[in-house]
C-alpha positions in Angstrom: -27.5 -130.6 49.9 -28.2 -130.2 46.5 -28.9 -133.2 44.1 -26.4 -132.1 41.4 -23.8 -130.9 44.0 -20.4 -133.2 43.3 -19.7 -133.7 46.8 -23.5 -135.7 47.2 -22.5 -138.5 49.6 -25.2 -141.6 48.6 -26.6 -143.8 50.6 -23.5 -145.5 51.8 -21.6 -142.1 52.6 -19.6 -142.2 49.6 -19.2 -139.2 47.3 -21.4 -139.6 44.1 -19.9 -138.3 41.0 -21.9 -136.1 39.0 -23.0 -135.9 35.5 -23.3 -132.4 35.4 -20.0 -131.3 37.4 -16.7 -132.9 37.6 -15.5 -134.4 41.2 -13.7 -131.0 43.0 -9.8 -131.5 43.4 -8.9 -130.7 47.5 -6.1 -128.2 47.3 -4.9 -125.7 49.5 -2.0 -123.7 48.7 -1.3 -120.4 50.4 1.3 -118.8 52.4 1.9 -119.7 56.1 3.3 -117.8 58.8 4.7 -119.2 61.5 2.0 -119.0 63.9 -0.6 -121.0 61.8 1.1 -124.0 60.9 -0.6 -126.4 63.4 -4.1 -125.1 61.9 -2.4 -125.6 58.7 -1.4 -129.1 59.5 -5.1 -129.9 61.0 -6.8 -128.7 57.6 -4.4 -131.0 55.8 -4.9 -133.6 57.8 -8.6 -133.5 57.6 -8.5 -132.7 53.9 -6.2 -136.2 53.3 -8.6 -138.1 55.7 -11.7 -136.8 53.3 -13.5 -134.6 55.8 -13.5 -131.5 54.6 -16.9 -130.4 53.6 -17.3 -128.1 50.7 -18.0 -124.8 52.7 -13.9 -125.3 53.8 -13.1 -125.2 50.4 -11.4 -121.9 49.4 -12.5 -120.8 45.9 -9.4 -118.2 45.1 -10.8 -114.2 44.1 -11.4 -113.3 40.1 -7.5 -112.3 38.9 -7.6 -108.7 37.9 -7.7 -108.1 34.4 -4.4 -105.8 33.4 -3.9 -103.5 30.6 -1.2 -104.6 28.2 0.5 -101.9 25.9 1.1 -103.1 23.0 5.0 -103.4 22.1 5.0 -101.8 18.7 2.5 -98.9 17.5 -0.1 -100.4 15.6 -1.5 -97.2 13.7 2.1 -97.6 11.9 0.7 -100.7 9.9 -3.2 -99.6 8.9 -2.8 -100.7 5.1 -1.3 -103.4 3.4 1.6 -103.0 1.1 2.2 -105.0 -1.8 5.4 -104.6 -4.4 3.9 -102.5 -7.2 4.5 -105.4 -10.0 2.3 -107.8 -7.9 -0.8 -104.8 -8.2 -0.2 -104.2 -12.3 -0.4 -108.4 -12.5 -4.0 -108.7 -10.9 -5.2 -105.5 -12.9 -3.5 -107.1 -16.1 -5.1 -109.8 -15.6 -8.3 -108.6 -14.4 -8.3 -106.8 -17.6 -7.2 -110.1 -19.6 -10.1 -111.8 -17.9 -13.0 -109.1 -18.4 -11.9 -108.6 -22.2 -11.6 -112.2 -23.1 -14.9 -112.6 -21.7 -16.5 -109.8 -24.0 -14.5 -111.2 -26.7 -16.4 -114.7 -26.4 -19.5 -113.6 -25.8 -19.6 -111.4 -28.9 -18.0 -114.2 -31.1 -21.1 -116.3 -30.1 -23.4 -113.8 -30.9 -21.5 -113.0 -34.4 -21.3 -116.7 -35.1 -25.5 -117.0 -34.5 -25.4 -113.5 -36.8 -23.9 -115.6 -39.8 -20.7 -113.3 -39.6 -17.8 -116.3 -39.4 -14.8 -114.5 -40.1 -15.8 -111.8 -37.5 -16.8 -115.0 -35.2 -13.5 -116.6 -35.7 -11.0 -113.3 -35.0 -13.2 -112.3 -31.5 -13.2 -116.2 -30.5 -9.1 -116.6 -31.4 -8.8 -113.1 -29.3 -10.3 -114.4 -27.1 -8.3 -117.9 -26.6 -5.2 -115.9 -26.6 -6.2 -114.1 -24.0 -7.4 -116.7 -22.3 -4.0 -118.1 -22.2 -2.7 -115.0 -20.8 -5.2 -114.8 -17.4 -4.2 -118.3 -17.1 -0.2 -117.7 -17.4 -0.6 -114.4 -14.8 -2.8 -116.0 -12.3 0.3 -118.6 -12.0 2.5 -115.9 -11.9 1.2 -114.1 -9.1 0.3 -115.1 -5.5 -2.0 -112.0 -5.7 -3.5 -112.7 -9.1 -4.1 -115.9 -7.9 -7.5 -115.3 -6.3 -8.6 -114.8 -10.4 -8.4 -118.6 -11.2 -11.6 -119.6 -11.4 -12.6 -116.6 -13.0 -9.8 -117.1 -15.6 -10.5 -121.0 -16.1 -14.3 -120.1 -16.5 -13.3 -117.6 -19.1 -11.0 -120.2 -21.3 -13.6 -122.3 -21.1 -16.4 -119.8 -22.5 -13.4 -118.7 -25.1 -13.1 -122.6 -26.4 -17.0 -122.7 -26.7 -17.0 -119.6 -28.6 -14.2 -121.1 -30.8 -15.9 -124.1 -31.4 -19.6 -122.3 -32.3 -17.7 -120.0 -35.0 -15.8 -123.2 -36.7 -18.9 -125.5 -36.9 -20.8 -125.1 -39.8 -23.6 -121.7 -39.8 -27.0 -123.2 -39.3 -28.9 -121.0 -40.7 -27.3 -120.1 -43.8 -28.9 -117.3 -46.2 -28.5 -120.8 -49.4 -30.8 -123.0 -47.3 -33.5 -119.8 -46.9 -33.1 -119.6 -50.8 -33.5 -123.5 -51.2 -36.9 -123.3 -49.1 -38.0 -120.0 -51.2 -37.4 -121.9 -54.4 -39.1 -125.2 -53.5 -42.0 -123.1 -52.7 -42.3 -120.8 -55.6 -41.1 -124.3 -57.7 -44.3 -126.0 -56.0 -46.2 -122.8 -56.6 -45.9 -123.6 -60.4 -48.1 -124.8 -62.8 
């Protein structure tokens, strides 16, 4: 017999269990005629009494596989439909999200240009708009998949909000102030 069989008696002629295979349940269950019973009733009496090798055991045949049809035509329901105010919410509010995002981004850039009041009015565009992604996305289960895009976009808004209130860097007095001092130290 084989060393990883389950049915391996040891040394002792007890069955050894094995790592590899779980112990075999002993069950025969078929129909009986008539005429068969008392070899029926010898193979169960063997099989309670634990002498029933494992050539005896009846492994049942592969089941069949069947074709199911399907209950309801399934070419019926190729696309998705969604209710036509859920659609204009995600494209509102993709729309919200892409022109907020422009908005900010310029408003940086004009506030680094020295042009503050342009900075200001893209940046405040933008925050409004900003508030509006945010307000759809929670409107709409569809729109929904947009809230990290939307948060991200408020957040970039309040940046650009906050670069075009601070004070302008490089302003065109201080270039003046460092033109003077030099022509001042220039001087005789």
């Amino acid at each position: 017999m084989d060393a990883n069989d389950p049915q391996t008696d040891d040394s002792h002629g007890k069955p050894v269990q094995s790592a590899w295979f779980p112990r075999r349940k002993r069950i025969v269950a078929r129909e009986v005629q008539r005429q068969h019973t008392a070899e029926v009733e010898r193979e169960m009496l063997s099989a309670s009494q634990g002498s029933v090798s494992p050539a005896e055991l009846i492994n049942p045949p592969p089941i069949a596989p069947r074709t199911i049809e399907p209950l309801v035509d399934l070419t019926v329901f190729t696309g998705r439909h969604r209710k036509a105010g859920a659609n204009r919410v995600y494209r509102l509010t993709q729309f919200a999200i892409t022109i907020g995002t422009l908005a900010a981004a310029v408003g940086i850039f004009c506030a680094l240009q020295e042009d503050a009041a342009t900075a200001r009015i893209l940046s405040g565009s933008a925050c409004l708009l900003g508030f509006l992604s945010v307000t759809l996305v929670r409107r709409s289960r569809l729109a929904h998949r947009l809230r990290g895009y939307a948060g991200a976009m408020c957040v970039l808004a309040v940046l650009s909000a906050g670069v075009s209130w601070l004070p302008i860097w490089f302003h065109s007095d201080s270039s003046k102030a460092a033109s003077d001092s030099h022509s001042q130290s220039a001087r005789p």
